[in-house]
N, CA, C and O of each residue as an XYZ file, in Angstrom:
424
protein
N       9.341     -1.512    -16.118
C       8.063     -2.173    -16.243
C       7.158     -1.287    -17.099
O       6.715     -0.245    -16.617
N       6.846     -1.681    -18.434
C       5.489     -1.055    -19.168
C       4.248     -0.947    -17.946
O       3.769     -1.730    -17.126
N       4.021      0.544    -18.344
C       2.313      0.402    -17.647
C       1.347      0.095    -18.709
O       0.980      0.735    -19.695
N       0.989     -1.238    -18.168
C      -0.008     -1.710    -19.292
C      -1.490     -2.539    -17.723
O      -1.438     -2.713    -16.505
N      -2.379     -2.739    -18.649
C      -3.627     -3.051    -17.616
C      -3.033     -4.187    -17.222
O      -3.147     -4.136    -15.997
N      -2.471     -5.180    -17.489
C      -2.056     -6.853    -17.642
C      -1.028     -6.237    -15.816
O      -1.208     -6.844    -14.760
N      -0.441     -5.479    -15.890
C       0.809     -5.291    -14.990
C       0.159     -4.989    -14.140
O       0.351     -5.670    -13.133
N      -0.811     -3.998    -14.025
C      -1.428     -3.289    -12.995
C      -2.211     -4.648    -12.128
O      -2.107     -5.037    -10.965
N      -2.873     -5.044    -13.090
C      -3.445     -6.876    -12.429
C      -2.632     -7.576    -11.801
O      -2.982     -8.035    -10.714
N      -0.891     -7.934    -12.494
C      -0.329     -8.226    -11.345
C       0.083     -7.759    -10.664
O       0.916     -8.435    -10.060
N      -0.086     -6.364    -10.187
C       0.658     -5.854     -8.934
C      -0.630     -5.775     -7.486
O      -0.595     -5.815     -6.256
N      -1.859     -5.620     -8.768
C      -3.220     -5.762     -7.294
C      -3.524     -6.945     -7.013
O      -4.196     -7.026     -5.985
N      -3.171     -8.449     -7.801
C      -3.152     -9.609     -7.520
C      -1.657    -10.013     -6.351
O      -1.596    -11.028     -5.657
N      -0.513     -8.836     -6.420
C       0.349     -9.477     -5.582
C      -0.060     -8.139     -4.267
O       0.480     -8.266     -3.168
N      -0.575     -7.488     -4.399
C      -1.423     -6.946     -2.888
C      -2.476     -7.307     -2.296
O      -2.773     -6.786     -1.222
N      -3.246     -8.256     -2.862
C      -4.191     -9.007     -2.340
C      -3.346    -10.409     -1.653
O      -3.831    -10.860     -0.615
N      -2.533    -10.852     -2.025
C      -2.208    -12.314     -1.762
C      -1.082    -12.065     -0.671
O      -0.831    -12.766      0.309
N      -0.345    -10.659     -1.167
C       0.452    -10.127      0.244
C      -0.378     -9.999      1.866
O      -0.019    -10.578      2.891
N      -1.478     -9.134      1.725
C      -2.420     -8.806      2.693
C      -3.234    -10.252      3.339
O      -3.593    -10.237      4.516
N      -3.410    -11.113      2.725
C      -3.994    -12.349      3.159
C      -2.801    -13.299      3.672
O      -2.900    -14.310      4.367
N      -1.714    -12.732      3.171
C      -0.892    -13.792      3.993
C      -0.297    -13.449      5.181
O       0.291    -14.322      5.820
N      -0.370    -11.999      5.696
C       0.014    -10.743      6.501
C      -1.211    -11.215      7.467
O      -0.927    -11.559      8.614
N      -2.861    -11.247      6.938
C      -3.719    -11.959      7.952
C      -3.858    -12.664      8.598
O      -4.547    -12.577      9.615
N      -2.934    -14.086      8.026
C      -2.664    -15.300      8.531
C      -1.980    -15.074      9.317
O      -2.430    -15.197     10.457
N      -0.506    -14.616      9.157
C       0.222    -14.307      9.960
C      -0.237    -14.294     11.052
O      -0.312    -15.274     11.794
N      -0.655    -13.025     11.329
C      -1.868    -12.272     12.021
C      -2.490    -13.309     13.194
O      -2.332    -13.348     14.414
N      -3.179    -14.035     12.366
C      -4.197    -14.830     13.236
C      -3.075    -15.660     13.961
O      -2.916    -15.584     15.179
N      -2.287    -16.476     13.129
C      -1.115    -17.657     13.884
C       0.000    -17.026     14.742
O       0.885    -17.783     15.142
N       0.049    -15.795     15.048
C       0.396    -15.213     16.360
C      -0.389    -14.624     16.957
O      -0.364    -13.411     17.166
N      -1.346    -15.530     17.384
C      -2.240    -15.464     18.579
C      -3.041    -14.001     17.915
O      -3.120    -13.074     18.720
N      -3.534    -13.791     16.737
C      -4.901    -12.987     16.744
C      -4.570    -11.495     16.918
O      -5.354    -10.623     17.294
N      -2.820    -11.297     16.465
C      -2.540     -9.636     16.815
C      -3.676     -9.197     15.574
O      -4.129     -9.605     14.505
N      -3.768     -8.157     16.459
C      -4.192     -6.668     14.979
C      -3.964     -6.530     13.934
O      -2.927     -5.879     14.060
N      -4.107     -6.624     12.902
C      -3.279     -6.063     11.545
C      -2.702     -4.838     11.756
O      -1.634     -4.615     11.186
N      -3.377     -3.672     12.730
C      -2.268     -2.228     12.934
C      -1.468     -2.015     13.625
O      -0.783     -0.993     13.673
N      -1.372     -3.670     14.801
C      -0.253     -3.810     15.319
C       1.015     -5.000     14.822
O       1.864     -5.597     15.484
N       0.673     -5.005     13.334
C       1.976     -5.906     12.792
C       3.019     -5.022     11.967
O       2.936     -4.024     11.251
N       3.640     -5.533     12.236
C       5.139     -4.516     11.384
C       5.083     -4.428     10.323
O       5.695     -3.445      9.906
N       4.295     -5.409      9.090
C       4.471     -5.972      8.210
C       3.265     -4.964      7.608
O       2.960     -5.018      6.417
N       2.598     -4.022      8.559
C       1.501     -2.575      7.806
C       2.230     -1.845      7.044
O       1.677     -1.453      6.016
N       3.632     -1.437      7.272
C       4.351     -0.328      6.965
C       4.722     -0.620      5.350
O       4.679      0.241      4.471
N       5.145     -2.215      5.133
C       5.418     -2.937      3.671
C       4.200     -2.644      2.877
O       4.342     -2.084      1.790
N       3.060     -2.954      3.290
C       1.904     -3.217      2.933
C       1.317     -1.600      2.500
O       0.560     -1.487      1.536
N       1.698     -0.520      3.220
C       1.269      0.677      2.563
C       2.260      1.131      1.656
O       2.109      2.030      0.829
N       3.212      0.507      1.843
C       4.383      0.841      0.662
C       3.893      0.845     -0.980
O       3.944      1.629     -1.927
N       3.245     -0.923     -0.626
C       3.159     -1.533     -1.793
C       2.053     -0.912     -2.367
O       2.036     -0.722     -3.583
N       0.789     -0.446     -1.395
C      -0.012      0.026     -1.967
C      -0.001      1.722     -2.449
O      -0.757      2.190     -3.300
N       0.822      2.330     -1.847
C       1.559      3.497     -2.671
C       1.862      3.191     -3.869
O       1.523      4.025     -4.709
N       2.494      2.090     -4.311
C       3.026      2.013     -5.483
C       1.894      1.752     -6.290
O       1.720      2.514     -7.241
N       0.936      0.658     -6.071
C      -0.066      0.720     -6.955
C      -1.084      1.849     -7.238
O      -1.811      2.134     -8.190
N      -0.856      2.331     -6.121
C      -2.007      4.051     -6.835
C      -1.172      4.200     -7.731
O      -1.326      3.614     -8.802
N       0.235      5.269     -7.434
C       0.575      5.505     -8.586
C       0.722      4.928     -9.892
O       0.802      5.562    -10.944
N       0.752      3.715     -9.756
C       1.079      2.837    -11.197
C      -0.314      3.284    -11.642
O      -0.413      4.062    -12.591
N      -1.470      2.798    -10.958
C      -2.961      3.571    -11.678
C      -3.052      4.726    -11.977
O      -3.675      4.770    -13.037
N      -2.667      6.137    -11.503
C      -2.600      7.152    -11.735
C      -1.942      7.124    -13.191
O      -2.613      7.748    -14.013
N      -0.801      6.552    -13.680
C       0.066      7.053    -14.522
C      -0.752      5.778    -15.479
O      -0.357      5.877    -16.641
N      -1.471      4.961    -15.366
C      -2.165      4.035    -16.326
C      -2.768      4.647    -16.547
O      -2.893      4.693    -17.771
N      -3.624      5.587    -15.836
C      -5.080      6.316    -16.503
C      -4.836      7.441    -17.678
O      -5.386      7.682    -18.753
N      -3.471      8.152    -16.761
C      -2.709      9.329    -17.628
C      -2.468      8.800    -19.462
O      -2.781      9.439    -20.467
N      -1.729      7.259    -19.351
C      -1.386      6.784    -20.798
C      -2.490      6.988    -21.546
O      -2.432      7.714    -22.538
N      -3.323      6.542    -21.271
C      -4.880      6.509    -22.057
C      -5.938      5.896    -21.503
O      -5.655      5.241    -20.500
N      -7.229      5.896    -21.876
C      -8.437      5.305    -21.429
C      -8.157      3.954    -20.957
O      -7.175      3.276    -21.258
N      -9.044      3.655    -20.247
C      -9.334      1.890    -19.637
C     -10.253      1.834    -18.919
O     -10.864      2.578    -18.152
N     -10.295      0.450    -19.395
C     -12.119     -0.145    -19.075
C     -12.615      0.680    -17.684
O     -11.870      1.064    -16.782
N     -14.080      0.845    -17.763
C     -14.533      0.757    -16.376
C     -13.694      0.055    -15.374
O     -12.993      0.334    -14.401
N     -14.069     -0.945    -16.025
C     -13.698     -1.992    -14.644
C     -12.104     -1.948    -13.672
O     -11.900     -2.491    -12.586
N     -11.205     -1.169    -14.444
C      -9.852     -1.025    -14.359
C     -10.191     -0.120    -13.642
O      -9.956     -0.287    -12.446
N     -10.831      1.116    -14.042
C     -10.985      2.324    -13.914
C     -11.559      2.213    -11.683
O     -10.997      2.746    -10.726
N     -12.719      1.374    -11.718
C     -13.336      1.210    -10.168
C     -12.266      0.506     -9.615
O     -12.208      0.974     -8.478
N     -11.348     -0.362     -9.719
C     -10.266     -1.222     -9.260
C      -9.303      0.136     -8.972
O      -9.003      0.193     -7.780
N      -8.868      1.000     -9.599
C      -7.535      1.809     -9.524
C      -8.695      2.781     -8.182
O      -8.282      2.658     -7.029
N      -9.727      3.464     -8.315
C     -10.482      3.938     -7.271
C     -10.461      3.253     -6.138
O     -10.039      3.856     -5.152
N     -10.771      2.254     -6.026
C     -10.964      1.473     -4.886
C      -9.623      1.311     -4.123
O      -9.685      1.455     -2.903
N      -8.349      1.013     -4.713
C      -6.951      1.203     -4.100
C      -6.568      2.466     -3.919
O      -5.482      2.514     -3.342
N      -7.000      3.460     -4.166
C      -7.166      5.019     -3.919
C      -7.665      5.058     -2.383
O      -6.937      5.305     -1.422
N      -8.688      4.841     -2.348
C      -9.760      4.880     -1.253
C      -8.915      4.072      0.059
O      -8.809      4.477      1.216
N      -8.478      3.063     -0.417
C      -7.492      1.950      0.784
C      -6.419      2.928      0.815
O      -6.559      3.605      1.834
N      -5.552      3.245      0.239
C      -4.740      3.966      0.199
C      -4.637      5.285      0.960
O      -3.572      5.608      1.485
N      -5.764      6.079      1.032
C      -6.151      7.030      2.284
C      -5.910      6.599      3.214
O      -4.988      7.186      3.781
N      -6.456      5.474      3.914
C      -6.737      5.274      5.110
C      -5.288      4.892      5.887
O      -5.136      4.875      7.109
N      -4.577      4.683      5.183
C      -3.068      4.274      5.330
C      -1.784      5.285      5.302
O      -0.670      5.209      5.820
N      -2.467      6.350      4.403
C      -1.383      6.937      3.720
C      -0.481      7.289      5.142
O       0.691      7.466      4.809
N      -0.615      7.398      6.194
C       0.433      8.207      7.417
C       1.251      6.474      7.427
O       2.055      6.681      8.335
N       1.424      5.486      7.136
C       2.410      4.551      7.497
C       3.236      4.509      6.733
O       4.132      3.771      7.140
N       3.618      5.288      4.960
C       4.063      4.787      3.895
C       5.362      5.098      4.649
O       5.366      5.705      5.720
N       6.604      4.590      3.953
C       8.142      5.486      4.233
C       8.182      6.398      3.776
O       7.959      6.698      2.603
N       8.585      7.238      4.951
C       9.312      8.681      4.215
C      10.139      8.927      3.607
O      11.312      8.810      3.961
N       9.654      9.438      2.247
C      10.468      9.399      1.388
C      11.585     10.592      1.135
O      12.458     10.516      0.271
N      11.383     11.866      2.166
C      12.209     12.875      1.998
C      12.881     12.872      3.301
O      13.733     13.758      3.358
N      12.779     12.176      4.356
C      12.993     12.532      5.546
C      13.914     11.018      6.029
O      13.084     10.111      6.086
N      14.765     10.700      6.241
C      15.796      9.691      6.722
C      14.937      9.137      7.921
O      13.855      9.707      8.067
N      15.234      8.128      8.801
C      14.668      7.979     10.460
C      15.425      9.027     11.410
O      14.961      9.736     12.302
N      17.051      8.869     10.821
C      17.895      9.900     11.697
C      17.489     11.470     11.569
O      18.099     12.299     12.243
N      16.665     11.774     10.875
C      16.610     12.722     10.760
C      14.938     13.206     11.421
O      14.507     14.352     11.545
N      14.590     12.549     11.593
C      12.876     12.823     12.277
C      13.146     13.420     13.671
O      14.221     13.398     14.271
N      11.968     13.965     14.086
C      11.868     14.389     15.376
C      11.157     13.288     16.196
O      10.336     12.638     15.548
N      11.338     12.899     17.703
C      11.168     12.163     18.154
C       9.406     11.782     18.099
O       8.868     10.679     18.009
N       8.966     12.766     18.166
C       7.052     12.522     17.492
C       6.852     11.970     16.407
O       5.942     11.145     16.329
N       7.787     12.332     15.091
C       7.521     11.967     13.824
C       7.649     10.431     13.440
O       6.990      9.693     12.706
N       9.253     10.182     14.585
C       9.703      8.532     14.761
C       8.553      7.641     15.699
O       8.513      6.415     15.796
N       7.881      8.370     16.179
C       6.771      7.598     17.432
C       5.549      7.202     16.146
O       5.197      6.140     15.632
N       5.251      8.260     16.008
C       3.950      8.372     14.821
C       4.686      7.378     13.585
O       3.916      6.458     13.860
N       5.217      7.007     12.872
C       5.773      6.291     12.055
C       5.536      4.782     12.670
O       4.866      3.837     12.253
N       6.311      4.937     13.758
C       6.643      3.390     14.579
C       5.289      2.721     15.421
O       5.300      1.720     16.137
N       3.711      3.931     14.974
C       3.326      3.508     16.109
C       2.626      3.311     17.447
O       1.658      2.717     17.922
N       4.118      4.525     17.989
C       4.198      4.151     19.664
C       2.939      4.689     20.515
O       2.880      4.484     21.728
């Protein structure tokens, strides 16, 4: 995939439409939590991926403001999440039973 601004639009247009349909969800089983659906762990995935795709858009060269507060603003969401992403160095079999609780959760 080119990092170009056009791509980055569709990947924050398919994390917005992911997250609203994750809400619904949400509501049509009886009103769970969003931090108690399984479907958080996908959802910080995806938004891992879009920081970085912004990170490495900004790196290519300049872009608009407006790109520029959009790639910030999924930064900022992206904090608040970052402990659900998958681990990417660490297997499940290989966690300690805290690390598998905290991942899952419990």
């Amino acid at each position: 995939m080119a990092i170009t601004v056009q791509n980055f639009i569709k990947l924050a247009n398919f994390y917005n439409q992911t997250l609203a349909i994750m809400a619904a969800i949400c509501v049509q089983k009886g009103g769970i939590d969003m931090d108690n659906y399984v479907g958080r762990f996908f959802i910080a995935d995806v938004l891992e991926y879009i920081v970085e795709y912004g990170r490495r858009l900004q790196q290519a060269g300049p872009v608009g403001a407006d790109v520029a507060r959009v790639i910030k603003i999924f930064e900022e969401r992206f904090e608040s999440v970052k402990g659900l992403v998958t681990p990417t160095e660490k297997p499940i079999y290989e966690m300690t039973l805290e690390e598998f609780e905290k991942l899952m959760n419990i």
